[in-house]
C-alpha positions in Angstrom: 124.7 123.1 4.0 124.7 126.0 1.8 127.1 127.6 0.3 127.5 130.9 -1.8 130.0 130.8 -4.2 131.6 134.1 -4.6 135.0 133.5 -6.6 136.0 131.5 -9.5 136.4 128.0 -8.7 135.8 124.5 -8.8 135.4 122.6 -5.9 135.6 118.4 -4.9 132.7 117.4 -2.8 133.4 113.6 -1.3 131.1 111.4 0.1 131.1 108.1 -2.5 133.1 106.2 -4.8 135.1 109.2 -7.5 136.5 108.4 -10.3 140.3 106.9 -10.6 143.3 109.0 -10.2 145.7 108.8 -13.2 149.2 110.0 -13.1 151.2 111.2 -16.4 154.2 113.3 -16.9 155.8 114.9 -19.9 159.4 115.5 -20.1 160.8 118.9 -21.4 159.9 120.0 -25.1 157.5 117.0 -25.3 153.8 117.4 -25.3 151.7 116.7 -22.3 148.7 114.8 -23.5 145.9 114.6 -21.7 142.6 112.5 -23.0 139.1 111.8 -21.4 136.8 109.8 -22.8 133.3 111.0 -24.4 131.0 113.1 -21.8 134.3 113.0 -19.2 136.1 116.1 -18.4 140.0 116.8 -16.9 140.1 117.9 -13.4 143.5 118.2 -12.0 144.5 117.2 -8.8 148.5 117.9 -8.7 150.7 119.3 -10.7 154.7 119.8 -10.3 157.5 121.2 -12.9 160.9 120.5 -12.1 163.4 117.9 -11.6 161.8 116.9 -7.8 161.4 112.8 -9.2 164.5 110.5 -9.6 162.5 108.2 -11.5 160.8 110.8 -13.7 164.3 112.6 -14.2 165.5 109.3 -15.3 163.4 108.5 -17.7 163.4 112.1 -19.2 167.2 111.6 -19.1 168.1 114.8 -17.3 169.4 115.0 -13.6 166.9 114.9 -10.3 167.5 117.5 -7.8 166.2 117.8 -4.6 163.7 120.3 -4.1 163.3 121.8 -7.4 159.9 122.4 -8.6 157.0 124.4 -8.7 153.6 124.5 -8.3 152.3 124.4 -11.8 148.4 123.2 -10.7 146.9 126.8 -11.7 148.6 126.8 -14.9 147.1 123.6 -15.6 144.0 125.0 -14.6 143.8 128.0 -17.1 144.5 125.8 -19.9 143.1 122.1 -19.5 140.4 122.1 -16.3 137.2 121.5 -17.5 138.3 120.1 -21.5 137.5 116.8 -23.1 140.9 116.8 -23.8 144.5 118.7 -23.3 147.5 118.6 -25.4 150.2 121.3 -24.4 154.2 121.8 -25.1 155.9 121.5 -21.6 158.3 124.3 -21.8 159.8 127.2 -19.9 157.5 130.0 -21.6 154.6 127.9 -19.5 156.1 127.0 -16.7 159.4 129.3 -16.0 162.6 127.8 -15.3 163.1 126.7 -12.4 165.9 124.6 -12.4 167.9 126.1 -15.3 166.8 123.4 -17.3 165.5 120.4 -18.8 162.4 120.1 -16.2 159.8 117.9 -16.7 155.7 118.0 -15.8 154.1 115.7 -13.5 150.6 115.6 -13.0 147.4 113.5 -11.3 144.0 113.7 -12.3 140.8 112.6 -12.7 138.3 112.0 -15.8 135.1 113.2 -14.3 131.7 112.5 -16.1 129.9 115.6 -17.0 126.9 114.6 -15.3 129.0 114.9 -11.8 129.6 118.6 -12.4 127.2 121.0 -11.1 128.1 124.7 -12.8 124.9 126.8 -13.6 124.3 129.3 -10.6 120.3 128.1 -11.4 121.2 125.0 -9.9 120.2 125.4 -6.6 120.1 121.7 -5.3 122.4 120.3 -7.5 124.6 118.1 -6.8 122.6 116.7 -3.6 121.6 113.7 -5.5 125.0 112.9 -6.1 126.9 110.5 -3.7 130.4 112.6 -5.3 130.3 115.4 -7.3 132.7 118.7 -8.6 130.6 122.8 -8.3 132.0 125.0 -10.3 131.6 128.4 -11.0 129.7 129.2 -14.8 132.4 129.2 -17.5 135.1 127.5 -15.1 138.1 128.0 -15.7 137.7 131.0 -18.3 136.9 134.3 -16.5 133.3 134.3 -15.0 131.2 137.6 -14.6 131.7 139.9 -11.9 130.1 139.8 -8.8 128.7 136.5 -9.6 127.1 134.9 -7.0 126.1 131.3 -6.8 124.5 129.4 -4.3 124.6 125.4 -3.8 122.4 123.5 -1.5 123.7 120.4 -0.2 121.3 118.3 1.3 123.0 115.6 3.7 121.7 112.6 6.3 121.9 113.3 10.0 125.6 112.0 10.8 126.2 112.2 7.2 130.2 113.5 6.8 130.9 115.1 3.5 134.6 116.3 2.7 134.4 119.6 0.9 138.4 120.2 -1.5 138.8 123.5 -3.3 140.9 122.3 -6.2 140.9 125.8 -7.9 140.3 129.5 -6.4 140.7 132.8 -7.3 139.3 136.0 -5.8 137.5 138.7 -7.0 139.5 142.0 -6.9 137.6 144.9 -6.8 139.2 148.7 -6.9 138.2 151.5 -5.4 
């Protein structure tokens, strides 16, 4: 498989044992903090702001309503994807309001060891001798170069199945 990476990304490639999914949430005006340990990094896998949880809402002490949240997974992104470590005020000049108020973050994710994250476009081979592994593209998730280009060979078994997740993505726009 080979694949040319032409956007800013980061992407989940599946085959092994990954590392465990946490879950956290932090409740409106409270701060969101988010800690891997040494040599791990934060990769998100969702991320909701609203009142959408009865049990969340209830422990946040504010009212759960049906189908009131947002996607707030790019947001996250931006700010905490690829950090040792995350600590953010969950408020409505982050996330909007859109509920009227009192919403509350809640978020999955993984701590994934450095060594599992291939992001240098000189890394042609990389992560093949990997059983799991994240790509991203160089300086994910701050802005990369234009008209990068990156290219990723995966090198798999006959009847080998590997599960490829974008978990990030954003496209180049180009004007003109």
């Amino acid at each position: 498989i080979l694949l040319h990476i032409f956007f800013a990304c980061t992407l989940r490639i599946i085959s092994g044992n990954t590392s465990p999914i946490e879950e956290t949430f932090a409740c409106f005006n409270s701060v969101l903090d988010i800690r891997c340990d040494f040599e791990q990094i934060i990769v998100f896998d969702k991320a909701r702001y609203g009142r959408n949880d009865t049990l969340i809402a209830a422990r946040c002490n504010t009212l759960f309503t049906s189908k009131c949240d947002v996607d707030a997974h790019f947001t996250l992104n931006r700010l905490c994807s690829g950090k040792q470590k995350c600590a953010l005020l969950v408020n409505t000049e982050l996330f909007g309001d859109p509920c009227g108020y009192d919403e509350f973050l809640k978020v999955t994710y993984q701590c994934i060891p450095n060594k599992h994250v291939a992001s240098q476009c000189e890394s042609i081979g990389a992560p093949a001798h990997l059983d799991h592994g994240y790509l991203a593209s160089p300086n994910y998730p701050a802005k990369y170069y234009m008209d990068a280009e990156c290219v990723w060979q995966l090198l798999v078994q006959p009847r080998q199945t590997i599960n490829i997740i974008l978990l990030d993505f954003e496209l180049d726009v180009k004007r003109g």
